[in-house]
N, C-alpha and C positions, 0 to 999 in steps of 0.2 A: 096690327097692320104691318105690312111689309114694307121693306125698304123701297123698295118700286113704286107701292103706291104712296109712301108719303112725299118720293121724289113729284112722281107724278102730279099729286096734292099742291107742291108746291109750285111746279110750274105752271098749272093749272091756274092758279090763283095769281101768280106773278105776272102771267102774261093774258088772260082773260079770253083763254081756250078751256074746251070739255076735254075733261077726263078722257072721255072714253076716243080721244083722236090723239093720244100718244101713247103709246107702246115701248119696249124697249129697242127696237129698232127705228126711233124716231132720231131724227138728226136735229142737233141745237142749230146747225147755221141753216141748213136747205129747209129742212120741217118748221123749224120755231121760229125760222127769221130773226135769230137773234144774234143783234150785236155785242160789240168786246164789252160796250156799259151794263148791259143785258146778264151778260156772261160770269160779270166782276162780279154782281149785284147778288146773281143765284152761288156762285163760289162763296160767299160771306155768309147768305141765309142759310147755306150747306152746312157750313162749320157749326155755325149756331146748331142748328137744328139736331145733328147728331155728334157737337160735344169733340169736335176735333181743329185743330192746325189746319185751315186751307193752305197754308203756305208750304205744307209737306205735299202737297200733289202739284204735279205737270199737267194743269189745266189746260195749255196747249194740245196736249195727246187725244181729250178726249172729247170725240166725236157726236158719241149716243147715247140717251139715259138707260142703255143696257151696260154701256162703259163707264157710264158715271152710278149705277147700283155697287157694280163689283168693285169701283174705286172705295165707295162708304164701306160696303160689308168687308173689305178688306181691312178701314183702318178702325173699324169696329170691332175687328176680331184682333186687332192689335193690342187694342185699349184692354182686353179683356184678362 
């Protein structure tokens, strides 16, 4: 499974939307309606889930889960 879709996966489940209405051009604050608790909540499950530091990303910056794929596959291919 892809990093997209287990993002996907996850916010699917966290926020009790289908799969298939988020895309990598979906926006966390305008698309998902999510708040900074929202926000924190998926920043933590992130870490867990692929085994890294949320606290080395500027979760600020980032906008869309096409920007939050390349943040993961970025510090994925760090770890490696």
């Amino acid at each position: 499974m892809s990093t997209q879709q287990k993002l996907i996966n996850l916010l699917s489940a966290n926020l009790g939307i289908p799969t298939d209405t988020i895309t990598a051009e979906t926006t966390f604050a305008d698309d998902l309606k999510m708040d900074s608790l929202d926000k924190f909540d998926l920043i933590i499950e992130v870490g867990e889930e692929f085994g890294f530091d949320p606290d080395t990303v500027d979760w600020g910056e980032i906008r869309t889960v096409g920007e939050l794929v390349n943040i993961v596959n970025e510090n994925l291919k760090a770890k490696a």
